[in-house]
C-alpha positions in Angstrom: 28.7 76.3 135.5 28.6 75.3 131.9 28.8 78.8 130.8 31.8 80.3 132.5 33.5 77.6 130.3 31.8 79.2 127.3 32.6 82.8 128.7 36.3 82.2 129.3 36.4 81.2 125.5 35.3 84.7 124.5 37.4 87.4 122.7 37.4 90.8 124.2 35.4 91.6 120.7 32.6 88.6 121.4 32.5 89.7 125.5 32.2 93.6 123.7 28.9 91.9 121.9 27.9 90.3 124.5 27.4 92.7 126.8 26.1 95.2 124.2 23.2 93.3 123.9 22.6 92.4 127.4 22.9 95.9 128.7 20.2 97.0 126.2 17.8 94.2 127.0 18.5 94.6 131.1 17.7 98.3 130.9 14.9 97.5 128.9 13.3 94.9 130.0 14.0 95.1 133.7 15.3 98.4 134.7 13.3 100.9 133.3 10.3 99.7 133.5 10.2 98.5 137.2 12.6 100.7 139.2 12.0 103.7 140.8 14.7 105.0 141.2 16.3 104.5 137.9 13.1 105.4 135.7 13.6 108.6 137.5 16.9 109.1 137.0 16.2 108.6 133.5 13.2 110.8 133.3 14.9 113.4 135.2 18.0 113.4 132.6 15.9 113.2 129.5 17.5 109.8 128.7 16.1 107.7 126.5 16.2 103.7 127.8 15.7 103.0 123.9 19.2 104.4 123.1 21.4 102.9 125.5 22.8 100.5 122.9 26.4 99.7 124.0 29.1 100.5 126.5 30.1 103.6 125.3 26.5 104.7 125.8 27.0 104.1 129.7 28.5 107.5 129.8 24.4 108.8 129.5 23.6 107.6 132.7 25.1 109.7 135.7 27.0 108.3 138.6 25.8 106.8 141.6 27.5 106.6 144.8 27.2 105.3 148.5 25.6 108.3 149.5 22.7 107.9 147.4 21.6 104.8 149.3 21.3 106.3 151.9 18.7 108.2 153.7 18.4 110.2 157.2 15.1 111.1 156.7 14.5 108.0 154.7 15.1 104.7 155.9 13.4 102.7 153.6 15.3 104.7 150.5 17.3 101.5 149.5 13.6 100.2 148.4 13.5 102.5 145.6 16.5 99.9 144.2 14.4 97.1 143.9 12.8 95.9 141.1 9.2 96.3 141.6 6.9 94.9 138.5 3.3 95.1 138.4 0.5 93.9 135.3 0.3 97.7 133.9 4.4 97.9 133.8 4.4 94.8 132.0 1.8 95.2 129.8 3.5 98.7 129.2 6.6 97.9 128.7 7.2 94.2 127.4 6.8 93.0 123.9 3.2 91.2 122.9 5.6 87.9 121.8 7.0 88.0 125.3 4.1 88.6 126.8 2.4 86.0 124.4 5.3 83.4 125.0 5.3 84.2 129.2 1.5 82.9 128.9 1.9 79.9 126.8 4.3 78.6 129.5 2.7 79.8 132.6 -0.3 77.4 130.9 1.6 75.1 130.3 3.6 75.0 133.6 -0.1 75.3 135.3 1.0 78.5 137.2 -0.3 81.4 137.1 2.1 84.5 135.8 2.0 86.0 138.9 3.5 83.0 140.1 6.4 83.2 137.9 7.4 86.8 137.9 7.2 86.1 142.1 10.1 83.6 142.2 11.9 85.8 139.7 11.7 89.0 141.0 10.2 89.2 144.8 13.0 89.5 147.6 13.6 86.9 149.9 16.8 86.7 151.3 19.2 90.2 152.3 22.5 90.9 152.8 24.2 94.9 154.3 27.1 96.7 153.8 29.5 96.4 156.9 28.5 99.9 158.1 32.3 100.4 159.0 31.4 104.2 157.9 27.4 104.6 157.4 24.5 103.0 159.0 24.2 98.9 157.4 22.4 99.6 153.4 20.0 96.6 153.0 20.9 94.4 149.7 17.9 92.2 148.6 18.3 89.1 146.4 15.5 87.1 144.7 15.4 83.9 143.9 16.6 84.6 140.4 19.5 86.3 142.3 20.8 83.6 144.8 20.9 81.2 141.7 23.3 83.7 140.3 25.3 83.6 143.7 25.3 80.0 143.0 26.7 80.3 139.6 29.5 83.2 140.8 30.4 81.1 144.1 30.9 78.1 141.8 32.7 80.1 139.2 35.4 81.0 142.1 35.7 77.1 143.4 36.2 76.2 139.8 38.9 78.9 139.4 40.6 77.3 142.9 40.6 74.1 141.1 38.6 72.7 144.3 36.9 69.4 143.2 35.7 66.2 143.4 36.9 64.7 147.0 38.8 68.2 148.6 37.0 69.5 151.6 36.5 73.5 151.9 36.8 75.0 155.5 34.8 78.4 155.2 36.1 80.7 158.4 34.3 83.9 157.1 31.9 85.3 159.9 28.6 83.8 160.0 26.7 87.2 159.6 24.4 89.0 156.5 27.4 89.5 154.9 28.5 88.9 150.9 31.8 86.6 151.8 29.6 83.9 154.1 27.2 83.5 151.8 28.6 83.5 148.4 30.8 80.9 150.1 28.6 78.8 151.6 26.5 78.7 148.2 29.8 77.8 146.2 30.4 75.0 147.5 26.6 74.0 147.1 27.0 74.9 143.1 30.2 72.9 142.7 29.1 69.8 144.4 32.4 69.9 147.3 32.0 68.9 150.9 32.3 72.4 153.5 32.2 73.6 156.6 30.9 76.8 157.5 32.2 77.6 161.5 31.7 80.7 161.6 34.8 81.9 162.6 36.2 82.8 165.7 33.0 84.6 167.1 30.7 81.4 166.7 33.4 78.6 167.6 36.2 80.1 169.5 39.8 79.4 167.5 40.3 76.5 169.9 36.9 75.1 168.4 37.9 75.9 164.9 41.5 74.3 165.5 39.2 71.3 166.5 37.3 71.2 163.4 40.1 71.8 161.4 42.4 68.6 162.4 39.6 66.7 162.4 37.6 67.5 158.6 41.2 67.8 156.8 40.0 70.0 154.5 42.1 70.8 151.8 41.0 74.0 151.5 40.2 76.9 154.1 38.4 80.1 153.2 38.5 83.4 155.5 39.5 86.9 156.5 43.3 87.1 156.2 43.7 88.4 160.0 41.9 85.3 161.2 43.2 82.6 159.0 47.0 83.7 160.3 45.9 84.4 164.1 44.4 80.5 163.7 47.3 79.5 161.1 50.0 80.8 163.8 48.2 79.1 167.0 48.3 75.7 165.5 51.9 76.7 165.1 52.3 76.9 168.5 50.3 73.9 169.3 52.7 72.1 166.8 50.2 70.3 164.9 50.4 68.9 161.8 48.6 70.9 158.4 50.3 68.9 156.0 46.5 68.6 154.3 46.2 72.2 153.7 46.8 73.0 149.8 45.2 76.3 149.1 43.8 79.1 151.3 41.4 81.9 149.8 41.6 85.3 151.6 38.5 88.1 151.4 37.2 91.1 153.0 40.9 92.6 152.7 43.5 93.3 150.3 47.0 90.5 150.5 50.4 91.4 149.2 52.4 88.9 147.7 54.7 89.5 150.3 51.8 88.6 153.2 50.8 85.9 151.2 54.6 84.7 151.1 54.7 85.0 154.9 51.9 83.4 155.4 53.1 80.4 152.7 56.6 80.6 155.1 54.1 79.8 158.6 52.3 76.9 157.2 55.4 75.3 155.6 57.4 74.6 159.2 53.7 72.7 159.7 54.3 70.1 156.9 51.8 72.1 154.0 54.6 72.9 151.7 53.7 74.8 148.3 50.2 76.1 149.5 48.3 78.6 147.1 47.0 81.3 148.7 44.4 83.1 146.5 43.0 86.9 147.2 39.2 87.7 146.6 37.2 90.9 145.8 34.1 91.8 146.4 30.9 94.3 147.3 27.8 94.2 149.0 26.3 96.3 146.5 27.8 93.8 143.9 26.1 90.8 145.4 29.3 89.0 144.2 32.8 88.7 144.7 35.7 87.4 142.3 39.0 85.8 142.5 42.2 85.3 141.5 43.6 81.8 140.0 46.5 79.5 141.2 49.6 81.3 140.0 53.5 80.6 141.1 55.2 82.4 144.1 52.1 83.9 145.3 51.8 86.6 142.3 48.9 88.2 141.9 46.9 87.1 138.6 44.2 89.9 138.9 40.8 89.3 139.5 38.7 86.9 136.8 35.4 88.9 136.2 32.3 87.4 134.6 31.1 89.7 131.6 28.2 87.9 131.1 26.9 89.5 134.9 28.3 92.7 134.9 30.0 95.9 133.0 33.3 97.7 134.7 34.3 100.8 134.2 37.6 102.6 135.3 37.0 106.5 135.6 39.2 109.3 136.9 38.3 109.9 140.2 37.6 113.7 139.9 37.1 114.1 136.3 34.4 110.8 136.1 36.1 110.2 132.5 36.1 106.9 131.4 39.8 105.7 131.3 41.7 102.9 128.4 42.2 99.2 129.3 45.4 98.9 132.1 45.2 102.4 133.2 44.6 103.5 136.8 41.1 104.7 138.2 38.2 104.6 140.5 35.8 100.7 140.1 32.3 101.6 138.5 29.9 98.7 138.9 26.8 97.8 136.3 25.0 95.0 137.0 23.4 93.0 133.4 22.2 90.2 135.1 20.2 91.3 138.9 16.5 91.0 140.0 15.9 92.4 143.4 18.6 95.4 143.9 19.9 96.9 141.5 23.2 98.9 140.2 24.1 100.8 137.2 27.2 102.9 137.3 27.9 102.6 140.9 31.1 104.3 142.3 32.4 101.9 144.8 35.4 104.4 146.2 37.9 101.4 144.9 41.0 102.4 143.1 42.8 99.9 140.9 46.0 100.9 140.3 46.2 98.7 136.5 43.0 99.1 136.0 41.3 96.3 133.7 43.3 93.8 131.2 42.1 91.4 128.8 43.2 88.7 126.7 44.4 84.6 127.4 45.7 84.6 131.5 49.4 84.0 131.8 48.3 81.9 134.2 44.9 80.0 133.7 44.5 80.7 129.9 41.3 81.9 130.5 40.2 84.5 128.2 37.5 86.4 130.3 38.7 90.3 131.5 40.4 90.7 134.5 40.6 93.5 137.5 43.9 94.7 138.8 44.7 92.9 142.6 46.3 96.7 143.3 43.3 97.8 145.1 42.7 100.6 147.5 40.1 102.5 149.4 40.2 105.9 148.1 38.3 107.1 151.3 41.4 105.9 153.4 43.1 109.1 152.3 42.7 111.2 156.2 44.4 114.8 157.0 46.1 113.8 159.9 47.5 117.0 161.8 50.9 116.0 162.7 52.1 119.7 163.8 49.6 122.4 164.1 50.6 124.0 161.4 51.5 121.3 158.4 49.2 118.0 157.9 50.7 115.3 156.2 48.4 113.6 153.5 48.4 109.6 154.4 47.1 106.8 152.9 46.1 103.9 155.9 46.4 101.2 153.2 50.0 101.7 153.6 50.1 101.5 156.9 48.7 97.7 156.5 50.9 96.8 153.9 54.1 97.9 155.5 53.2 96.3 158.7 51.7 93.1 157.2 55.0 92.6 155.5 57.6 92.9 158.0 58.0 89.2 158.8 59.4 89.7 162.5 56.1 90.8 163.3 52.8 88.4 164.4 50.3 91.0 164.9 49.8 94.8 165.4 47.6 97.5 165.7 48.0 101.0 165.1 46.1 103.9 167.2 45.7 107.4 166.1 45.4 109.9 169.0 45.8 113.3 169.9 48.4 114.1 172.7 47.0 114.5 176.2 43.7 113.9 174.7 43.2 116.9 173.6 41.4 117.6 170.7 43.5 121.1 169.7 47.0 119.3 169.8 49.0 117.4 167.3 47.9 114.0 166.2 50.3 111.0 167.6 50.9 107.6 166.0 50.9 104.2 168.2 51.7 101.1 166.8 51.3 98.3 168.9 53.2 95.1 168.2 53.8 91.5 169.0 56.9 90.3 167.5 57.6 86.6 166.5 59.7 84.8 169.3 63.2 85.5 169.2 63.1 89.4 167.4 65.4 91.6 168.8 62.8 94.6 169.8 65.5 97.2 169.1 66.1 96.1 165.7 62.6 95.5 164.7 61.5 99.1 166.0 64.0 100.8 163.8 62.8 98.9 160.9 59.4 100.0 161.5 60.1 103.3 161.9 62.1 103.1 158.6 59.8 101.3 156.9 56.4 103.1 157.7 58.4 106.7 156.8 59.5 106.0 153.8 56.1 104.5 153.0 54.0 107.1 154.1 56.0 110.1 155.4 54.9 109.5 159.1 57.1 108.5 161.5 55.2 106.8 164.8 55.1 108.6 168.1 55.7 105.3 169.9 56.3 101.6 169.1 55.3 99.6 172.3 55.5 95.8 172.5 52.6 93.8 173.6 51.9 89.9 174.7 49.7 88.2 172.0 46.9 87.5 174.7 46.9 91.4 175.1 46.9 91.8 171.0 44.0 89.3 170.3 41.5 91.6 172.6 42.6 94.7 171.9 42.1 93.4 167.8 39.0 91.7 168.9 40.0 88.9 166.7 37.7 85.9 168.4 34.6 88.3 169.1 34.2 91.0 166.5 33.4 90.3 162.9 35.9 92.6 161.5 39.8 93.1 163.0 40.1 96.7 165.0 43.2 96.8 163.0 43.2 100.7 163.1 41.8 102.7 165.8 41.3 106.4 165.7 40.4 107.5 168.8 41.1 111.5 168.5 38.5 113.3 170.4 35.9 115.5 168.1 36.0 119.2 168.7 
């Protein structure tokens, strides 16, 4: 905790040196010499770990991407990630002083070396990628690691300005997944009381709603559908949330304007001037980052750590290696992991902004920051709308559209062909349950209007739907992730 202080003091030309010298001493030290996959890659490229000096000399090391994680006819292909030192790669590949100076402490420590390099480098807890589109990849932390999921969970309370006696709700599904966890150890690192429910899978919302009214915490911690579908049944409960002073949203990109109609719910229930913050993160990361308190929910981009990690912003077809604030595709390097490891990892992230540096307009802190305009570029899907034309759509703008409109509590959109049959034209269903007292006719123009003008698609049909009815078909209590948009075309 000490040296995010220390980090957020930095110029952009100290972070530059910074991370110059940690990149060259991780790949090194740590990443040559003990990971298969990587020493490979080098070998295979005729790269020299010697020479990679600085950022610009990223740009030796090719790409990696989702798809080399994975393996059909290799299962255990996300070991080859792991750090994996032995006494003849050490004795290979470290300096005599460090080996000299590793010896003189395990001595006096008592322990033997093996010891040692165990704690730092053997896996003992894991983490997977949702699998929303590939089988679950496997994400291994050491001991060395989780204390660095300490130290980045704490970083994010610190940036919320939760301390001494606020409580922290955390709603995020209890599974092997990054948002839980680096959570749950956050609040650990910065010393504040929490509870971790589960969300509505473990405790039911009526369980949460419980918990909730009776801890008072001051802060709550979630996946934006489930923090409004609990948010909104209080609401109807009429109960008082007056303590409620910041809420922290993950697993999904906000708008200002959700977070404003969000803000707009919690106020008629006495917690006036709430902050709602947006998070960002990866499995493959093992991190996630945050934005700080700002005014009228704007977004103040995402506070990075350079002392754990390098991004880059590349053209998404061309992999070139684009200027500070301008658009691109999210490459990930770690400087700082154990376990798994990433260097130049593709995430499929676009940040429309890119990456900015310099004193926050906000917080004052001086550490680099991400854009908050983030998109999947994989939701881009041909979707036939006439045998003959396909319209290019992106379902990110489906969300935002509907996530905005404020006459509407909760909806789901279905992609299907008509009469089911898999040579017809595509047809768009949104399902809706407006807020009490819309006029249905009015509201389904102005989704209509909206989503075309947005995305060029008009829906098929716009059918209204109890919230009972919404909250299975979303699976909002029982699944870990909203079925926010279901494509159910048959496959040919």
């Amino acid at each position: 905790m000490k040296s995010w202080k220390g980090i957020t003091s930095l110029t952009h030309s100290q972070i530059k040196d910074l991370q110059n010298q940690r990149l060259h001493s991780f790949i090194n030290t740590h990443v040559y010499p003990f990971s298969p996959f990587y020493r490979k890659l080098f070998d295979d490229n005729k790269i020299d770990p010697g020479q990679v000096r600085t950022r610009e000399d990223l740009k030796r090391i090719p790409f990696i991407c989702k798809s080399d994680l994975i393996s059909h006819d290799n299962p255990q292909k996300f070991k080859d990630f792991i750090l994996q030192p032995d006494k003849e790669k050490i004795s290979r590949y470290w300096p005599k002083l460090r080996l000299l100076s590793l010896a003189l402490k395990s001595m006096v420590k008592g322990r033997r070396l093996e010891e040692d390099l165990a704690q730092e480098y053997r896996p003992v807890f894991m983490t997977f990628t949702t699998g929303t589109t590939n089988a679950p990849v496997p994400f291994m932390y050491s001991r060395y690691d989780l204390d660095n999921l300490h130290v980045s969970g704490g970083r994010m309370v610190e940036l919320f300005d939760i301390k001494g006696d606020d409580r922290i709700m955390n709603l995020f599904p209890f599974a092997p997944h990054l948002a839980f966890w680096q959570t749950f150890f956050g609040a650990i690192e910065a010393d504040v009381f929490s509870l971790s429910t589960g969300g509505g899978k473990v405790m039911g919302t009526e369980g949460n709603l419980t918990a909730l009214l009776r801890i008072k915490p001051s802060a709550i911690l979630g996946v934006p559908s489930y923090i409004y579908h609990l948010v909104r049944f209080a609401q109807e409960k009429e109960h008082d949330l007056s303590f409620i002073k910041k809420i922290v949203l993950g697993a999904a990109r906000v708008t200002c304007a959700y977070k404003q109609k969000l803000s707009d719910m919690l106020s008629t229930q006495g917690a006036k001037n709430v902050k709602i913050f947006g998070t960002y993160g990866f499995t493959e990361a093992r991190t996630a980052w945050a934005e700080c308190p700002t005014e009228n929910h704007e977004s103040s981009g995402y506070h990075l750590y350079p002392d754990k990690e390098i991004f880059e912003i590349i053209d998404p077809v061309t992999g070139e290696v684009k200027d500070d604030q301008e658009d691109g595709e999210i490459v990930y390097s770690s400087l700082d992991s154990r376990a798994s490891v990433m260097l130049r990892y593709r995430t499929g992230d676009f940040a429309k902004g890119g990456i900015t540096h310099g004193p926050c307009p906000y917080c004052g802190h001086q550490t680099l920051r991400l854009s908050s305009n983030i998109t999947r570029l994989s939701d881009n899907k041909d979707m036939n709308l006439s045998k003959v034309k396909g319209t290019l759509v992106n379902f990110s703008h489906f969300a935002e559209v509907l996530n905005d409109v404020p006459q509407i509590n909760e909806w789901q959109l279905e992609i299907r062909k008509h009469k089911n049959d898999p040579y017809e034209v595509d047809e768009l269903v949104v399902y809706v349950t407006p807020r009490a007292g819309a006029n249905q006719s009015t509201l389904s123009q102005e989704i209509k209007d909206k989503l075309t003008g947005a995305t060029e698609v008009s829906p098929n049909e716009i059918k209204f739907i109890p919230l009972e009815e919404m909250v299975k078909r979303l699976e909002l209590e029982t699944a870990n992730k909203e079925k926010r948009i279901l494509d159910i075309r048959p496959k040919v």
